[in-house]
C-alpha positions as CSV (number, residue, x, y, z in Angstrom):
1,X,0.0,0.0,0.0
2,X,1.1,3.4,-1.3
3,X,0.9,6.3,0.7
4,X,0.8,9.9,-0.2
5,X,4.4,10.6,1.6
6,X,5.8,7.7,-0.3
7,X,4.3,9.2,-3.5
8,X,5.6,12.4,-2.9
9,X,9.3,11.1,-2.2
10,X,8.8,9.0,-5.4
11,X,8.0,12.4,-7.2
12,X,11.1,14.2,-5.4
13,X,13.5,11.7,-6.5
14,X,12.4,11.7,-10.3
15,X,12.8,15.7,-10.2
16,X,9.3,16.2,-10.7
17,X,8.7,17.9,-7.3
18,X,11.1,19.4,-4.6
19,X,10.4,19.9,-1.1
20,X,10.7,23.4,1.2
21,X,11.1,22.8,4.9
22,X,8.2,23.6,6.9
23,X,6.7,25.0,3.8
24,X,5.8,22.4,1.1
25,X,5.8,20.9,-1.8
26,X,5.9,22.2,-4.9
27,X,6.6,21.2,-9.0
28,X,9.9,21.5,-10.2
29,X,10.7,24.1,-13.0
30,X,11.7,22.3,-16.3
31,X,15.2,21.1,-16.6
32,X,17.6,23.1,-18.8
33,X,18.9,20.9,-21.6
34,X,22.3,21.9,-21.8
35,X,25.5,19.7,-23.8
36,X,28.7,21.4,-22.6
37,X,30.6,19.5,-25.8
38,X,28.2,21.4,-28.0
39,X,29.3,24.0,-29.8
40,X,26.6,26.7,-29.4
41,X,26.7,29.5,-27.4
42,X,25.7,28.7,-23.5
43,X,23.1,32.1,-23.5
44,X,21.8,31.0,-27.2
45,X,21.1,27.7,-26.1
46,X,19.3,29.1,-22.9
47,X,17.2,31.5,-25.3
48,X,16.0,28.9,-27.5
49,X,14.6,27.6,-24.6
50,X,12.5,30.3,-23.7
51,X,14.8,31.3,-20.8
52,X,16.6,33.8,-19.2
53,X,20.8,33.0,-18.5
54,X,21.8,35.5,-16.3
55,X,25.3,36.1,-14.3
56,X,25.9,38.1,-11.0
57,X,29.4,39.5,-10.5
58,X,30.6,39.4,-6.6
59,X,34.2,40.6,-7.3
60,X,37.1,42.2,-9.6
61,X,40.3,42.3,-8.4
62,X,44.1,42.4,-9.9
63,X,47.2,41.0,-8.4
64,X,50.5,39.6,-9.2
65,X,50.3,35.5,-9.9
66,X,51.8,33.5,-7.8
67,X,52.1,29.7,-6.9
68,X,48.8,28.0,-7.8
69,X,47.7,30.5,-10.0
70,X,51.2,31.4,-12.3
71,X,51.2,27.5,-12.3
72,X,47.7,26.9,-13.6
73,X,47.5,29.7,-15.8
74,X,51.2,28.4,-17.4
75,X,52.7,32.1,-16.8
76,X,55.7,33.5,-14.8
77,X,55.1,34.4,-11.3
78,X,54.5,37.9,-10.3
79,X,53.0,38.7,-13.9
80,X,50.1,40.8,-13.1
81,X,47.0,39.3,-13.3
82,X,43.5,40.0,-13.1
83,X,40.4,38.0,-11.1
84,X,36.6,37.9,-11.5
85,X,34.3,36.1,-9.8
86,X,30.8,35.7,-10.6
């Protein structure tokens, strides 16, 4: 015998419905389909899906590389540098 919670966690787990605490349950917006090894454009492939692809910038900063970064970004260290997060 089925009951309604167990339906609702059945739900949840296919994606079909998420869960708030202490508020409810509600549907689930449509999933983005989204192929990173395609070559279209990431906001393109958002509009044609009648969405909206938005980014917030938190910070902009420049330094100097060093360590990790010089070393990831294959560049001498203390070559300046700059960093944006969003």
């Amino acid at each position: 015998r089925i009951t309604i919670k167990d339906a609702l966690v059945s739900l949840e787990t296919e994606g079909l419905i998420y869960r708030e605490e202490r508020r409810g349950w509600y549907v689930s917006p449509e999933r983005i389909c989204y192929n990173p090894l395609s070559r279209s454009h990431f906001h393109q492939m958002i509009r044609e899906q009648h969405r909206i692809a938005a980014t917030q910038l938190i910070s902009v900063r420049s330094e100097m590389a060093a360590g990790d970064y010089a070393k990831a970004l294959d560049i001498e260290q203390m070559t300046p540098i700059h960093i944006i997060e969003r």
